[in-house]
Structures are given as structure tokens and as C-alpha cells.
C-alpha positions in Angstrom: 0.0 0.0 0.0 0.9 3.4 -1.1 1.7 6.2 2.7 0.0 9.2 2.2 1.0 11.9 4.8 -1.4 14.9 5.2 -1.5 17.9 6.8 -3.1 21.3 6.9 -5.9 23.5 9.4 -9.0 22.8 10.9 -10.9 21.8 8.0 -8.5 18.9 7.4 -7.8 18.0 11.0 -8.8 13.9 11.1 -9.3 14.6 15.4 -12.2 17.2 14.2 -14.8 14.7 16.8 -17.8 16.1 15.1 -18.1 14.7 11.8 -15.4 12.9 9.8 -13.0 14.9 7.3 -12.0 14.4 4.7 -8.8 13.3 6.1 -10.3 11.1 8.1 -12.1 9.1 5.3 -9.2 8.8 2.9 -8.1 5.4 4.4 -11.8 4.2 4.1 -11.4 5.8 0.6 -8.3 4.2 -0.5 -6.2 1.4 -0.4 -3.5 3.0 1.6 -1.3 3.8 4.6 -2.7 7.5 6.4 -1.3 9.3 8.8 -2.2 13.1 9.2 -1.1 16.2 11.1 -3.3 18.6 10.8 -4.0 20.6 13.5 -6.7 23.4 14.0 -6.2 26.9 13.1 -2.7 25.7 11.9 -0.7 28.4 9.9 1.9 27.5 7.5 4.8 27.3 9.1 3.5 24.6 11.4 1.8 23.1 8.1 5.5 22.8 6.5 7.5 21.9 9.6 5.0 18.8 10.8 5.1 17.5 7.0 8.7 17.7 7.2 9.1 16.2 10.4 7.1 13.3 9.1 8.3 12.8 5.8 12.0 12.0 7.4 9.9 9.9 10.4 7.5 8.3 7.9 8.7 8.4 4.8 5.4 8.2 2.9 4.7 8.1 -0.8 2.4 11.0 -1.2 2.2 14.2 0.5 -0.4 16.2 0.4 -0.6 19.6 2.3 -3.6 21.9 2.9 -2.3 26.3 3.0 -3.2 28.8 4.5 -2.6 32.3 3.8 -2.2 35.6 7.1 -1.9 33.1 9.4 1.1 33.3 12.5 2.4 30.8 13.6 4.9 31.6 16.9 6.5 27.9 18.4 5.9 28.1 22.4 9.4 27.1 23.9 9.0 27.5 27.6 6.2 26.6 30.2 5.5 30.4 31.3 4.1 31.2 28.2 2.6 28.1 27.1 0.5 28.2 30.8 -0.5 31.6 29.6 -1.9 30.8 26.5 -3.6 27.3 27.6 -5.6 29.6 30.4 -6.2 32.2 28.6 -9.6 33.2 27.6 -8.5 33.0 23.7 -10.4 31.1 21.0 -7.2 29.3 20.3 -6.0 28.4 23.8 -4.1 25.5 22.9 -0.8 24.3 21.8 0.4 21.8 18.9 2.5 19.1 19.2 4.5 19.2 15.6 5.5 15.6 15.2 1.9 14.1 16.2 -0.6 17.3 15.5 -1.8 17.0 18.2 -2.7 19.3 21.3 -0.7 19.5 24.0 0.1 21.2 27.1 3.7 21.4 27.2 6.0 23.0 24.6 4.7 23.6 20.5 2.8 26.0 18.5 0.3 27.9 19.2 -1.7 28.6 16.1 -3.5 31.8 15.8 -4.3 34.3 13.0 -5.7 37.7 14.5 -6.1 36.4 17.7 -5.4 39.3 20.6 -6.1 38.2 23.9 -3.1 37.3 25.0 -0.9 40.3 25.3 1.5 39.1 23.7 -0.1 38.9 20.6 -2.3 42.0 21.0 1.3 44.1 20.7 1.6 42.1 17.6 -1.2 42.1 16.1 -1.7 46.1 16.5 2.3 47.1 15.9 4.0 44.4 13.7 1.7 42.1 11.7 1.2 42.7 7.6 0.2 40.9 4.9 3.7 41.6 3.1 5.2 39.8 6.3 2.9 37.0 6.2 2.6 36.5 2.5 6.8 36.2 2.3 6.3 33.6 4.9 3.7 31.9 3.5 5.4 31.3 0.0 8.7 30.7 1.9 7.4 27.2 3.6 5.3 26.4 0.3 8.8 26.3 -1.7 10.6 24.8 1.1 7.7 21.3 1.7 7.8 21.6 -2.3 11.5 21.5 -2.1 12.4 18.8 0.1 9.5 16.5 -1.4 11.1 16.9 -4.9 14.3 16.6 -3.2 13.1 12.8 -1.6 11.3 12.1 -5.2 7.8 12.0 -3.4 4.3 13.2 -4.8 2.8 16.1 -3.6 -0.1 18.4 -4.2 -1.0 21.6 -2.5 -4.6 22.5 -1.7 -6.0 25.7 -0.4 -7.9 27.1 2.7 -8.8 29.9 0.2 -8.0 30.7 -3.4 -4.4 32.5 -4.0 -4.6 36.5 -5.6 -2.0 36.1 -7.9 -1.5 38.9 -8.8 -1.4 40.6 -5.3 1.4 38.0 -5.1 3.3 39.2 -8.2 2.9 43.1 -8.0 5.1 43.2 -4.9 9.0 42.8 -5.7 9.8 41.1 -2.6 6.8 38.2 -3.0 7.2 38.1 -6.6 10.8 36.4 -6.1 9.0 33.5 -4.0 5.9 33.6 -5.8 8.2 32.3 -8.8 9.8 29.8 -7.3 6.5 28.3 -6.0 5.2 25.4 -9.0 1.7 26.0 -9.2 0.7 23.0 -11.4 0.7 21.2 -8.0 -1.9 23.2 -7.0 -5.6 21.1 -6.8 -8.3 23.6 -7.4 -10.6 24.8 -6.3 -10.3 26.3 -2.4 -11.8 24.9 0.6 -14.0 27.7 0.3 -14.6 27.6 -3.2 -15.7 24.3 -2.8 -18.3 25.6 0.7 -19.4 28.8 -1.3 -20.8 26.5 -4.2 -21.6 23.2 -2.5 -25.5 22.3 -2.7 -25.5 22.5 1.3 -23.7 25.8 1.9 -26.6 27.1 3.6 -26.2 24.1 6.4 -23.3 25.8 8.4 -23.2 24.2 12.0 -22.2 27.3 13.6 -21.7 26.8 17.6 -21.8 22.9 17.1 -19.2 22.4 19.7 -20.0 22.3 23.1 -18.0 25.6 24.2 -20.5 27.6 21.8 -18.0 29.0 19.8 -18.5 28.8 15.6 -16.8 26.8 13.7 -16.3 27.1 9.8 -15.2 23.4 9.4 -16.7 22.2 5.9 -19.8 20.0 7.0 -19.9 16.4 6.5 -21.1 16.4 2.8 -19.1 19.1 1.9 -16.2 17.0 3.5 -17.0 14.2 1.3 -17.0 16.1 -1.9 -13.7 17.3 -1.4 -12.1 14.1 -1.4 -14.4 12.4 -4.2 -14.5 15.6 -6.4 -10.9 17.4 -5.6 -8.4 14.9 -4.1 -9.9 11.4 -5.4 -8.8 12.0 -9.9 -5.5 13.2 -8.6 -4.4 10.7 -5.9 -6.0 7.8 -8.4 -3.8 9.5 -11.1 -0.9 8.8 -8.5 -1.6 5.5 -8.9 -3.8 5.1 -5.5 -6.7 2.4 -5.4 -9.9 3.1 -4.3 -11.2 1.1 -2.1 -14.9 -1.2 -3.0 -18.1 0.0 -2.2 -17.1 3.9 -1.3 -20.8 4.9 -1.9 -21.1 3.3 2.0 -18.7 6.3 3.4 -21.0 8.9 1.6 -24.4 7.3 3.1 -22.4 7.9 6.2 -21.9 11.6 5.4 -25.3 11.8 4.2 -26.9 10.2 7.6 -24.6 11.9 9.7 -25.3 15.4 8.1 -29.0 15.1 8.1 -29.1 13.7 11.9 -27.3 17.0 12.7 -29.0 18.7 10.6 -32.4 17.7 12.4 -30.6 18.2 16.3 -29.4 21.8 15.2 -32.9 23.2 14.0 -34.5 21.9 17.3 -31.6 23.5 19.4 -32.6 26.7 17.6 -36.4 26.9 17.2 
């Protein structure tokens, strides 16, 4: 069997609890060895440096890694801080562990966008963060995963959160140097939230689903599904990955799941 490693944000996490993504269904898709390490509101430098982590630990076949763009990424070295963060009263009070993705309470990185409640990141998000700094960073771990995987001879495809502005990317000088070096033919289109904006069930958005009643924009079950037969399924089969018999069964599963939930979320908000 064929080792596909995957990794990306919350809408490819496999430990998502509430519905199965589409990480979590591609061994029940495919003949294949899975391991992912996703993790939620993961930024792209975690993205890169858990992939490349794991491609020297696991040595897979096929990588395939989900982006993110003006995300921030900071890794959490020393207990003080990490405390602060885990007790804090931020949406993204946790920590990730890079080789394993998953949460932790002791040293990794803590994943946050425009989070400010920790003050900390407050100073940074009102004094220091752009979207020249970010995008530089962005398309500097895209060409260093693409890099190393054509450096190892494995397959990869990149797959976006949301689609790329190209040409914000090549106006600027200084992102225009990286944007070149990036190969965009790897790229599986559309976006994650190409894919949610068009789907059939875009108006079923479980928003506070989780039991903290927070939001979530994690792609709903069918949605989920579709990105993995539609998107990812022609390319990893083109890779030379066999699907598994009698996949129909893992979308009556989606299809079940989504309507049960669908059913529990109107009478939670009659």
C-alpha cells in the first residue's frame, strides 16, 4: 500500500470529533497507509514543519498539504508562556505538538491568526503584523515542503484554505521572487472555500456545534465528502492510489450523519 501523509488547518484536521473529514475518510477511501497532522487553526509554518518532520519519520509516498494564507504561527518554547496561553480566555488556547498534530500542554505551537487576547499577541497584532510579512512567509514554507519532497522524489499536491490572488502576489518585488519559485501546477483547485461557497448545502453551516459555543467554519460532513471524491480522489487515483470497494457506503455515512445533525441543530434553535 501506497503512505499518504497529510496535513493542513481545521478543515482537514482527522481529530475534528464532530463529523469525519475528509482526512479522516481517505483510508476508508483508498487502499492506503494514512497518517495526518493537521491541526486546527494551523498556519503554514506549522503546516510545513509537521510534514517535514514526518516525511524524514515516515517516509510516505504522497504528500499532500492543505495552505493557509495571514496566518502566524509563533512555536511556544518554555512553560510560562505556554501556561498563559492554555488559560487564557483565547479562541485558540491550545498548543500543537509538531510531530503528532496533536494538542498538547507542554511545549509547540500555538496557532492563531488575529487572535489578541493574549498580550502578547495584541502588541503584535496592532504594531508588527502585515500581509507583506505574512505572504513572504507563506510562500517561503510552500517552496521549502515543495523543495524537500522533490528533493526525496515524493508526490505532492498543494490544496488551499482559500484561493491565492496572484496577482497581489506578483505586484510586490519582494513576493514576486517567492511567488516564482513556488510550482503552481501542483496546485488542486478549487479552495476549501470555493468548494463551501458552491456546494449544494452551503446554507447548512453548524455554527456553535461544539460544546463551548464557539463557531466553527469546518466544511460539514457532505461538503467534507466532496472534497475528497470531487478534488483529491482524480489526482491521488492518477498517482496511482486504489480506491477502495463500495465507497458509496462512506457517503451514506456523510449523508446520515449530516441530516441527523441537521435535524438536532434546528430543534436546538427553534
Amino acid at each position: 500500500m501506497l503512505k499518504i501523509l497529510t496535513g493542513g488547518s481545521g478543515p482537514s484536521y482527522a481529530g475534528w470529533k464532530y463529523w469525519p473529514t475528509w482526512t479522516k475518510m481517505m483510508p476508508l477511501y483508498f487502499r492506503c497507509q494514512h497518517k495526518d497532522v493537521s491541526g486546527p487553526a494551523a498556519g503554514n509554518l506549522y503546516i510545513a514543519r509537521s510534514l517535514i518532520y514526518n516525511i524524514q519519520q515516515w517516509k510516505p509516498d504522497i504528500v499532500i498539504a492543505q495552505w493557509n494564507f495571514n496566518r502566524y504561527d509563533v512555536f511556544a518554547g518554555q512553560q510560562t508562556f505556554v501556561d498563559e496561553v492554555i488559560s487564557s480566555k483565547s479562541i485558540r488556547n491550545f498548543i500543537l505538538d509538531m510531530p503528532s498534530g496533536k494538542t498538547t500542554t507542554g511545549s509547540g505551537y500555538w496557532c492563531s491568526s488575529i487572535d489578541d487576547v493574549v498580550p502578547w499577541k495584541q502588541y503584535y497584532v496592532n504594531n508588527i503584523k502585515s500581509d507583506l510579512g505574512t505572504h513572504l512567509d507563506d510562500l517561503h514554507n510552500m517552496i521549502t515542503l515543495q523543495n524537500i519532497c522533490e528533493r526525496h522524489k515524493i508526490k505532492y499536491k498543494f490544496l488551499m484554505h482559500d484561493p491565492v490572488d496572484h496577482n497581489v502576489l506578483q505586484e510586490n518585488e519582494q513576493t514576486k521572487s517567492l511567488y516564482n519559485e513556488v510550482d503552481w501546477q501542483h496546485f488542486v483547485e478549487p479552495s476549501l472555500s470555493e468548494i463551501k461557497k458552491a456546494h449544494p448545502t452551503r446554507h447548512i453551516d453548524f455554527e456553535f456545534i461544539e460544546e463551548t459555543g464557539r463557531s466553527t467554519s469546518i466544511p460539514n460532513p457532505m461538503m467534507q465528502y466532496d472534497i475528497l471524491e470531487k478534488s483529491l480522489a482524480p489526482v491521488l487515483t492518477s498517482m496511482g492510489v486504489e480506491k477502495r470497494n463500495n465507497v458509496d457506503r462512506i457517503k451514506r455515512y456523510c449523508e446520515q450523519k449530516q441530516s441527523s445533525m441537521w435535524e438536532e441543530y434546528k430543534k436546538k434553535n427553534a
